[in-house]
KEMARDO-974796 format. One record per residue (C-alpha): residue in three letters; x, z, y. Coordinates in Angstrom, 1 decimal. Layout:
   res       c1       c3       c2
   ala        X        Z        Y
...
END
This chain:
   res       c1       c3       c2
   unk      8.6     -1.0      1.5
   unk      5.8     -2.1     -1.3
   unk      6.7     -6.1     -2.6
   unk      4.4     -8.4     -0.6
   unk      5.6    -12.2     -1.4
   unk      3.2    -15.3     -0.6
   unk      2.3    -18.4     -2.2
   unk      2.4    -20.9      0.3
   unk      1.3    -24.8     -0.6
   unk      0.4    -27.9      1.5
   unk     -2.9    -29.3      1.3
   unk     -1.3    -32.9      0.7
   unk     -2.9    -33.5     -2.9
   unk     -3.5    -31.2     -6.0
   unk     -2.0    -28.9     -7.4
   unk      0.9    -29.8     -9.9
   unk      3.0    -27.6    -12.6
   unk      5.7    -26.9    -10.1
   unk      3.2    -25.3     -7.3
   unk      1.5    -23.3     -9.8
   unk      4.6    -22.2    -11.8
   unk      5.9    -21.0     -8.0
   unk      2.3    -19.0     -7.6
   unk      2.2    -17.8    -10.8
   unk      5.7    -16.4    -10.6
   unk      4.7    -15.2     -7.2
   unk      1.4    -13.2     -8.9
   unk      3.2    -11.8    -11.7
   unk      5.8    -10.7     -9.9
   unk      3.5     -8.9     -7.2
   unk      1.3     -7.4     -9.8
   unk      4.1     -6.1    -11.8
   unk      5.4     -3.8     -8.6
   unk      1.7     -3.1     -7.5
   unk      2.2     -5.6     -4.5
   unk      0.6     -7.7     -2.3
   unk      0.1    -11.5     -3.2
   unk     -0.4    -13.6      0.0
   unk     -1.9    -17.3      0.2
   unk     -1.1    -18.9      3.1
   unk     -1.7    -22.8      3.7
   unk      0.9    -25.1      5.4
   unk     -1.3    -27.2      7.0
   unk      0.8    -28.2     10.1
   unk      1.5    -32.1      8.3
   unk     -2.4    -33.6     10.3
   unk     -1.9    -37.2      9.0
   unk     -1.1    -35.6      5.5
   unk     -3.9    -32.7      5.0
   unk     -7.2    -33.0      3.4
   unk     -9.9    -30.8      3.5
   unk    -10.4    -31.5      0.0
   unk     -7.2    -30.7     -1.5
   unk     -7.6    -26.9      0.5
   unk    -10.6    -26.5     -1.0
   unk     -8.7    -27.9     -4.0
   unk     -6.5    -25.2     -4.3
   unk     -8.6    -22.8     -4.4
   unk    -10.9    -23.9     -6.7
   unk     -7.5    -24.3     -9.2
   unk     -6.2    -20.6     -8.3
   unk     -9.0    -18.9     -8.8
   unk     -9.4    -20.7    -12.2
   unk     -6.3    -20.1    -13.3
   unk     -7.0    -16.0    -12.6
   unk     -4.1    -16.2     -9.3
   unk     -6.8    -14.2     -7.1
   unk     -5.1    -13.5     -3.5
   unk     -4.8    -10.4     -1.9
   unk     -4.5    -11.5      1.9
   unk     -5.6    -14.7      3.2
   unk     -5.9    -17.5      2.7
   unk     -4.4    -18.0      6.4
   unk     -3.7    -21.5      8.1
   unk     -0.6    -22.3      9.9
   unk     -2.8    -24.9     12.1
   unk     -4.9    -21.8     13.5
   unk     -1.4    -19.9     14.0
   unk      0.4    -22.6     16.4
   unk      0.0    -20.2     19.8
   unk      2.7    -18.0     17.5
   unk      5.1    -20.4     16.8
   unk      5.1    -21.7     20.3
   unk      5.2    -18.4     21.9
   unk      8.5    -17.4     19.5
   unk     10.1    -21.1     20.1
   unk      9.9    -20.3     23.9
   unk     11.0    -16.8     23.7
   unk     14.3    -18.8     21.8
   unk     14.2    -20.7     24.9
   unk     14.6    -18.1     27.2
   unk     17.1    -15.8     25.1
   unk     19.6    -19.2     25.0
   unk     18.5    -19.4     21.3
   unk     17.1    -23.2     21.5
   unk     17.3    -25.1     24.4
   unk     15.0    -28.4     25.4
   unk     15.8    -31.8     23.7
   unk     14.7    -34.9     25.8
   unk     16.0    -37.1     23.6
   unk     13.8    -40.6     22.3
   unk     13.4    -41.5     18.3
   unk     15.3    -44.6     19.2
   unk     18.0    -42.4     20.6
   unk     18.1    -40.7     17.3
   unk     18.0    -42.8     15.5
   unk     21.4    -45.1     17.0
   unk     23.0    -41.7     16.7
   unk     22.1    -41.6     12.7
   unk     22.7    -45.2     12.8
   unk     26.6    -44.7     14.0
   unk     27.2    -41.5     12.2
   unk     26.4    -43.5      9.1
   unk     28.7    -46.4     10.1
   unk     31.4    -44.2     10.6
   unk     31.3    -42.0      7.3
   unk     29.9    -39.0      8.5
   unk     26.8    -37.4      7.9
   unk     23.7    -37.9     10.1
   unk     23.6    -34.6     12.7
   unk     22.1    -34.5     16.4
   unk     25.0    -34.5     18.5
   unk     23.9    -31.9     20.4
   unk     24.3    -33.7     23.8
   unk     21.2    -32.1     25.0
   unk     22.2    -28.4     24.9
   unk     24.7    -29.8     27.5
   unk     22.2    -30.6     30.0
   unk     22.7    -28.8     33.7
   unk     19.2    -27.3     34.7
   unk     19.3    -29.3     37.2
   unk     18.8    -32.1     34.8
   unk     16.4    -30.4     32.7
   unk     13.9    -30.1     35.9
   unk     14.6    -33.4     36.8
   unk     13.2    -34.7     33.2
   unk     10.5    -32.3     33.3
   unk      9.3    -33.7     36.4
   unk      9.3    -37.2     35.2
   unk      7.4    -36.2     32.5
   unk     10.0    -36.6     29.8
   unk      8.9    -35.2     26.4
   unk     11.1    -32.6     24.9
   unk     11.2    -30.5     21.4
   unk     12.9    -27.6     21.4
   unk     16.1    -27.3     19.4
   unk     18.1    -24.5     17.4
   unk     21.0    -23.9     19.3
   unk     23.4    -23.1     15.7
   unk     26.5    -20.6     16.9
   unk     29.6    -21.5     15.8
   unk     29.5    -18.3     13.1
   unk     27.1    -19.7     11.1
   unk     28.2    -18.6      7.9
   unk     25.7    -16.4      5.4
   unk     26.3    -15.0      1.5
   unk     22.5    -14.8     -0.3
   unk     22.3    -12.8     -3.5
   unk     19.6    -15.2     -5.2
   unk     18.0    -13.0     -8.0
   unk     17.8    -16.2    -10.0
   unk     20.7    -17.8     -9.1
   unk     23.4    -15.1     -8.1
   unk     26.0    -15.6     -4.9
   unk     25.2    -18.7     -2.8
   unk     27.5    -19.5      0.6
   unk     26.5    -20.8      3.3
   unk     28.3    -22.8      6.0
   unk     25.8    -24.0      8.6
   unk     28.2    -26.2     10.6
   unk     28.9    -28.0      7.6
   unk     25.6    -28.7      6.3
   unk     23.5    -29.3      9.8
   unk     23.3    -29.8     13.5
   unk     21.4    -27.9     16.1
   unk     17.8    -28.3     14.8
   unk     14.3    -29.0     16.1
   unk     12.0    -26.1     15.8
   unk      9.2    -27.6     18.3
   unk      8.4    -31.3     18.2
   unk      7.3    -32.8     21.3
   unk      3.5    -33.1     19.8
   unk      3.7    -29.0     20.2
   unk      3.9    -29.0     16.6
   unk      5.9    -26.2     14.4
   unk      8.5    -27.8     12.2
   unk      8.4    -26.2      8.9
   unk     11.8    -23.8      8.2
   unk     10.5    -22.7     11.6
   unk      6.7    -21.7     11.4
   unk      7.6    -20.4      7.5
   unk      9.8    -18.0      8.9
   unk      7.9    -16.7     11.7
   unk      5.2    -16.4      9.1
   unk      7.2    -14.6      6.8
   unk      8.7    -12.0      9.2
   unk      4.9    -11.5     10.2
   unk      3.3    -10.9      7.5
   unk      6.4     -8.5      6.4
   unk      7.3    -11.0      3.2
   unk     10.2     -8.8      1.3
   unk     10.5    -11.6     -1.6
   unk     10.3    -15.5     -1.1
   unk     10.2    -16.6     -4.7
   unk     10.2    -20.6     -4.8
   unk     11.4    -24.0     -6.1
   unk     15.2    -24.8     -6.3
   unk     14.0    -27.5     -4.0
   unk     14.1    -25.3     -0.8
   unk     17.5    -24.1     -1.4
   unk     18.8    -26.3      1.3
   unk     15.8    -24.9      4.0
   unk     17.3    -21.8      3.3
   unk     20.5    -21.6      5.5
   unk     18.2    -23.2      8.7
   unk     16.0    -20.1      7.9
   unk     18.5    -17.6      7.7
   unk     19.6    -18.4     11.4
   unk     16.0    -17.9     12.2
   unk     15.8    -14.4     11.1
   unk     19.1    -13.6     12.8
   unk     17.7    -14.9     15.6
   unk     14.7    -12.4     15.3
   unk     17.1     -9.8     14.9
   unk     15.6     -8.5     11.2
   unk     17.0     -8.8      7.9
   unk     15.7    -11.7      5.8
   unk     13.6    -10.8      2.2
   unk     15.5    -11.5     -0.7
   unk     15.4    -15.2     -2.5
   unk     14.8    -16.2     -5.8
   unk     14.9    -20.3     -6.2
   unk     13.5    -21.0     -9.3
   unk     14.9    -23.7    -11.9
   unk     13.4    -27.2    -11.6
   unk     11.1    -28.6    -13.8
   unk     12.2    -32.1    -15.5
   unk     10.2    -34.5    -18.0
   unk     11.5    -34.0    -22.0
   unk     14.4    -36.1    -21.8
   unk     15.4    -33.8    -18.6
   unk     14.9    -36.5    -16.5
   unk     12.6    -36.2    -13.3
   unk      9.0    -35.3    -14.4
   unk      6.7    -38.4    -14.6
   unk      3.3    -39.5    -15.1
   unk      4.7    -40.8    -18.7
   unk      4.6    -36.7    -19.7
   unk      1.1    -36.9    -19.2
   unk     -1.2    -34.8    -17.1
   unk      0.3    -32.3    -15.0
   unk     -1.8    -31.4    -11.7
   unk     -3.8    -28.4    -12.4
   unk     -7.4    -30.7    -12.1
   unk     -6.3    -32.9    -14.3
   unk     -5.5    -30.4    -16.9
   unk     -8.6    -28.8    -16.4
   unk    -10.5    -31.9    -17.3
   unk     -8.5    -32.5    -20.4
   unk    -10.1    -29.1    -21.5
   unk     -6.5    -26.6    -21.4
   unk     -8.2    -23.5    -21.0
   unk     -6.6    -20.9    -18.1
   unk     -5.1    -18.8    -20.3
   unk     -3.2    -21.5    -22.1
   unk     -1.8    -23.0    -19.1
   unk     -1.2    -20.1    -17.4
   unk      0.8    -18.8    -21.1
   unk      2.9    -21.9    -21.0
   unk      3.9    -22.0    -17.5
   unk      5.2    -19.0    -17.6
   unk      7.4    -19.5    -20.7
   unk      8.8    -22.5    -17.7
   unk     12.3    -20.7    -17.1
   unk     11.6    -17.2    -18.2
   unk     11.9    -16.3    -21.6
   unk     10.1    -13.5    -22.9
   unk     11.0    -10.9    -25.8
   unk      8.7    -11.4    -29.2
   unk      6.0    -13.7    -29.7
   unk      5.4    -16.3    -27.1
   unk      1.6    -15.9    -26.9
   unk      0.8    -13.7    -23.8
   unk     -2.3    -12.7    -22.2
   unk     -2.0    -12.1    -18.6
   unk     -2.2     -8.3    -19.1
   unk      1.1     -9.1    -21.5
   unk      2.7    -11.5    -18.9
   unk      2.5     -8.9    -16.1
   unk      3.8     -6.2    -18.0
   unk      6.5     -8.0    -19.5
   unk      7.6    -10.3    -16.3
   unk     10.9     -9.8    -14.8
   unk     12.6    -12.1    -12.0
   unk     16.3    -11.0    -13.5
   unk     15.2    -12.8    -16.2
   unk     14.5    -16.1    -15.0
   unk     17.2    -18.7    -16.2
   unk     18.6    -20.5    -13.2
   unk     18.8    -24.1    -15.7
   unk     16.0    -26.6    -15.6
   unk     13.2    -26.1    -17.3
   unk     11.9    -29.0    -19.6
   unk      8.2    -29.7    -19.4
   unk      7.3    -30.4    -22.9
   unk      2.9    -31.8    -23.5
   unk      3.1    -31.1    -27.2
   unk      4.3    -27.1    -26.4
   unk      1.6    -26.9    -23.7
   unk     -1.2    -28.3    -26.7
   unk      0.4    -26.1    -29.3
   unk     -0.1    -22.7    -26.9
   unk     -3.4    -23.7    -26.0
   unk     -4.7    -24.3    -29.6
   unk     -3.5    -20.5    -30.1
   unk     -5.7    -19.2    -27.3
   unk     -8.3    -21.6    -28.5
   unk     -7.8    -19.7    -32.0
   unk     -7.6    -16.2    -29.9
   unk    -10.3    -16.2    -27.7
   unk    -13.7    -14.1    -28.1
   unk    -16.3    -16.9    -29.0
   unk    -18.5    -16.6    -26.3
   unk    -16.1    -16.8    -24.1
   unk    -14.9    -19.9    -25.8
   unk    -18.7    -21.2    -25.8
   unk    -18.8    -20.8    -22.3
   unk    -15.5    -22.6    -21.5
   unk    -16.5    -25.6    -24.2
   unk    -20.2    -26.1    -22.3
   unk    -19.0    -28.5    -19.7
   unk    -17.2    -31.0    -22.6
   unk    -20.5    -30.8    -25.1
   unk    -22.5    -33.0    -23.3
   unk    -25.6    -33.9    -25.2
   unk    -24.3    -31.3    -27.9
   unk    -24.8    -28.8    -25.8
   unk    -28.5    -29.0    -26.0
   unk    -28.3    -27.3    -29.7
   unk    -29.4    -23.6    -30.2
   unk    -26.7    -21.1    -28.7
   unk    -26.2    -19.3    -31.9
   unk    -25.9    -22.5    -33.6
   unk    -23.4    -23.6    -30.9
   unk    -21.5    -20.3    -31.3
   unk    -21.1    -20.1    -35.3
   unk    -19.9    -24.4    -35.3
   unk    -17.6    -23.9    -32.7
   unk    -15.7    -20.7    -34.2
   unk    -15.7    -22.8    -37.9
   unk    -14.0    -26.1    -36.0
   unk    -11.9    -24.2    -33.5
   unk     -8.7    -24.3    -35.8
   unk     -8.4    -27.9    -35.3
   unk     -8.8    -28.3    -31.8
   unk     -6.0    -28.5    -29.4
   unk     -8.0    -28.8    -26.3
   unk    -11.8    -27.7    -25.4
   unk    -12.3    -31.9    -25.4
   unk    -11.6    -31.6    -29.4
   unk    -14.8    -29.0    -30.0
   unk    -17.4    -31.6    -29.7
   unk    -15.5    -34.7    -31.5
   unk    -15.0    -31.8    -34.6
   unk    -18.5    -30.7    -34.2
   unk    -19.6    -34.2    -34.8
   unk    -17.1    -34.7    -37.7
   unk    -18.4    -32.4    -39.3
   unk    -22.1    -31.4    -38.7
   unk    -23.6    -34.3    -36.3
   unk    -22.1    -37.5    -38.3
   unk    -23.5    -39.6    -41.2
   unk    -21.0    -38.8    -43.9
   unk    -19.2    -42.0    -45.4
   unk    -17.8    -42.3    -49.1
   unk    -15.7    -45.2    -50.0
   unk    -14.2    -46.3    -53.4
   unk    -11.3    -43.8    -52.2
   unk    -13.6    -41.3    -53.1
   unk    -15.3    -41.9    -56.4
   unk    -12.8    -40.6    -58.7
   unk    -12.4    -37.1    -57.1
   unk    -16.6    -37.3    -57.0
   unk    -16.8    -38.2    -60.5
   unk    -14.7    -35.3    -61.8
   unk    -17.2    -33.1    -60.3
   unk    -20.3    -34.7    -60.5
   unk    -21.2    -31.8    -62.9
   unk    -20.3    -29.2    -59.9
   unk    -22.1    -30.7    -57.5
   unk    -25.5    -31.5    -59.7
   unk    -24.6    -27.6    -60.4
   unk    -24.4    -26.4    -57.6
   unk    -27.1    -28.6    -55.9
   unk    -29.4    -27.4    -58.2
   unk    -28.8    -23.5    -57.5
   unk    -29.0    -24.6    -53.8
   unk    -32.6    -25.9    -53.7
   unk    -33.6    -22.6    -55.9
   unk    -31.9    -20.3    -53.2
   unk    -34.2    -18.6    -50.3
   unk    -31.8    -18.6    -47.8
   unk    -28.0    -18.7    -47.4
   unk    -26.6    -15.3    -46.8
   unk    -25.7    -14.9    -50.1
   unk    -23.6    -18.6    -50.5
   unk    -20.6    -16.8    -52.1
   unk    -22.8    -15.5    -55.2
   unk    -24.6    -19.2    -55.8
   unk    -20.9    -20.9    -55.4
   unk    -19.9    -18.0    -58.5
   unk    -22.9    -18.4    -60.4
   unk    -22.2    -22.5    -60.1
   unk    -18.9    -22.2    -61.3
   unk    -19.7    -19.7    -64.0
   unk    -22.7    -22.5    -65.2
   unk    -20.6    -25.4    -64.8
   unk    -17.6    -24.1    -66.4
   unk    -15.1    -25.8    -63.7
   unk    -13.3    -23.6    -61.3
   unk    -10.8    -23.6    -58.5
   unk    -10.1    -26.9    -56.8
   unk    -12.0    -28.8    -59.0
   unk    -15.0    -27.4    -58.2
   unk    -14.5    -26.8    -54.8
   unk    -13.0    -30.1    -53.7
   unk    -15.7    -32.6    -54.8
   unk    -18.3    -30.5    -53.3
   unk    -16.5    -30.6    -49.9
   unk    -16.0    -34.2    -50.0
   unk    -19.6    -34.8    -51.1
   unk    -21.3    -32.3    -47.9
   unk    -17.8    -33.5    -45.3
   unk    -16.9    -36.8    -46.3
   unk    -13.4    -35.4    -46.2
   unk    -10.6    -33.6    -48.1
   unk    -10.5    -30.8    -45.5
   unk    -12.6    -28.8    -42.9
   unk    -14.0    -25.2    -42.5
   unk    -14.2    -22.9    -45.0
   unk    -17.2    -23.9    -46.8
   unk    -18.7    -20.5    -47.5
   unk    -19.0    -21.2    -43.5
   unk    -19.8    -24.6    -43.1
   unk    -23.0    -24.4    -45.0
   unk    -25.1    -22.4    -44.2
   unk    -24.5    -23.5    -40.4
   unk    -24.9    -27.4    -42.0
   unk    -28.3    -25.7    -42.9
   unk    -29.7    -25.6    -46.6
   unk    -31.6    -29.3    -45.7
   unk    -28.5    -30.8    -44.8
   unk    -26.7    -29.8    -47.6
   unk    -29.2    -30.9    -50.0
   unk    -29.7    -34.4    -48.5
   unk    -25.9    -35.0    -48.5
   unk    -25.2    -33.8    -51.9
   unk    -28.3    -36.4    -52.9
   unk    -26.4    -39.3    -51.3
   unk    -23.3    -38.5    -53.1
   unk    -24.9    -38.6    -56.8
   unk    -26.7    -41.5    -56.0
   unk    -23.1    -43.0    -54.4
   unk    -22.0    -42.2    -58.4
   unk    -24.5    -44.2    -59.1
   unk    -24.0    -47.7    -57.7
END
């Protein structure tokens, strides 16, 4: 059977790193075996699903390059399943009708916790008479429907991430509610019906679901088919391997996207989240897919580190085709982005060492080309040891028809002036910047433009001067 898995998020809020690692992981792993990669939305939760977070998601997959195969489908147009399959439970002795109150419940919690023992239904409904049942029915009682768990409850999973893991039902839960009252699905109920459905062979997820996993197992016995196999994937903990928190800095997929992380730098680091690839971290997607392997996930938490994230995207930043980049730098330009597109393109590429994020290119841009340069008294003495460079080389400059040829009037400068090396260069960069480094200035100038460069060279002799 081909690998079909599914990525399968509430539409509660956005996106963090832990949902999109899961899809990601998901993705790859379908992609890598030429599979199918199902979105399905767990939308069941009314009072907590928004219409904009759905739309949400989608918006963040598709930027992130996570395009879906099937779907996406909606567990609240699927409810007419899950309530057919919890009755046909019902009627095979599977799961049987609980009329019992929240306040009931809840005394039972109440003296289950009073007397040491963990919080379980009692199961005092499964021991109704059918007489009783009717006679509730008919009073209008409302009922779930419960799991009836057998006394053999016992499972061994071989967890590709995580190796052997036993399961004792008894031990961990009482019979379970598959149905609420409300007609409702609960959710180890509807995933699995969904699952067996849609012929999942691999349900690749957070660490966090580790304990749904035993309530889900019964499920599939109950359905009479083997279950896929599992991979529970490491959590992922703040720096100093504590829980994640807002103190780590952005991590919801929007919020990321409006810091200016490009897709391919988020997508790069989040797979390096608990798999560890061979050779140089950098990957492209093409690379990640090829390279990908499950086996190789560790099972230990994975530390979410903001300064590793910036570091990987600066690399893409320094990677990436420039119009590509252009594009991708557009929205965070602003008023900037009203310059000439080939200008744009040729400031952009000169800057984009020093950026970490596509909110650096315009702040650079302006550094460096838009500004007012300033000199201070911290500058004077570099200035002064090569006044006769610049006066050199300004001279040459406002000879010069154009500025193809900047290498040959920087040579024939340096040949006139009789200074070389950093002492020519630096003054001149400090003069046309205002600062000790920048792009290459073979680069800068003739993007500054030959007017520019003139005019800021001017203000520098006649700072000499005061």
């Amino acid at each position: 059977m081909s690998v079909r898995v599914r990525f399968a998020p509430s539409p509660s809020g956005s996106l963090h790193i832990g949902n999109v690692r899961t899809a990601l992981f998901n993705w790859l792993f379908a992609r890598k075996n030429r599979g199918t990669f199902i979105l399905r939305i767990e939308d069941t939760d009314v009072e907590r699903t928004y219409q904009s977070a759905y739309q949400g998601i989608l918006e963040d997959l598709q930027w992130l390059g996570l395009n879906w195969d099937e779907g996406p489908y909606k567990q609240s147009e699927r409810l007419d399943i899950y309530k057919s399959y919890a009755f046909k439970f019902l009627e095979e002795g599977l799961a049987y009708k609980c009329f019992c109150s929240p306040e009931e419940l809840e005394r039972e919690r109440e003296i289950a916790i009073k007397e040491g023992k963990p919080p379980r239904y009692s199961g005092r409904c499964s021991r109704l008479s059918p007489e009783e049942v009717s006679r509730l029915e008919a009073e209008g009682t409302p009922y779930s429907i419960r799991f009836r768990i057998p006394k053999d409850a016992y499972f061994v999973v071989d967890d590709i991430v995580r190796g052997r893991i036993e399961f004792d039902v008894n031990a961990i839960t009482g019979d379970f509610i598959i149905l609420r009252s409300d007609g409702m699905p609960t959710y180890n109920f509807a995933v699995v019906i969904d699952d067996y459905l849609m012929n999942i062979t691999h349900v690749i997820r957070g660490e966090d679901h580790l304990s749904n996993t035993p309530r889900q197992l019964l499920i599939y016995r109950a359905l009479g088919v083997n279950p896929p196999r599992f991979a529970h994937l490491p959590m992922i903990v703040g720096s100093d391997r504590s829980k994640l928190s807002k103190r780590e800095g952005a991590f919801s997929v929007r919020e990321l996207r409006e810091e200016g992380f490009l897709p391919e730098g988020v997508v790069n680091y989040l797979a390096l989240l608990g798999w560890s690839p061979k050779g140089d971290e950098i990957k492209t997607l093409d690379q990640l897919i090829e390279e990908f392997s499950l086996e190789d996930v560790s099972p230990s938490p994975s530390a979410y580190d903001p300064a590793k994230l910036r570091w990987i995207n600066r690399q893409h930043i320094l990677r990436l085709e420039g119009e590509r980049l252009l594009e991708y730098a557009m929205p965070f330009l602003n008023d900037i982005g009203n310059y000439p597109k080939d200008w744009l393109l040729k400031a952009i590429i000169s800057i984009r060492e020093y950026a970490e994020t596509l909110r650096d290119i315009p702040e650079y841009i302006k550094k460096y080309y838009l500004n007012e340069v300033s000199l201070d008294e911290s500058h004077r003495d570099e200035l002064l040891s090569g006044k006769g460079a610049i006066e050199t080389f300004l001279n040459l400059l406002r000879d010069a028809e154009d500025l193809n040829s900047i290498d040959n009037i920087f040579k024939e400068a340096i040949r006139m002036s009789g200074i070389k090396g950093r002492r020519f260069y630096h003054p001149i960069r400090i003069a046309l910047t205002g600062y000790d480094s920048g792009p290459e200035l073979v680069e800068f100038i003739p993007i500054l433009g030959k007017d520019k460069c003139i005019e800021r060279l001017e203000k520098a002799l006649k700072f000499l001067e005061e």
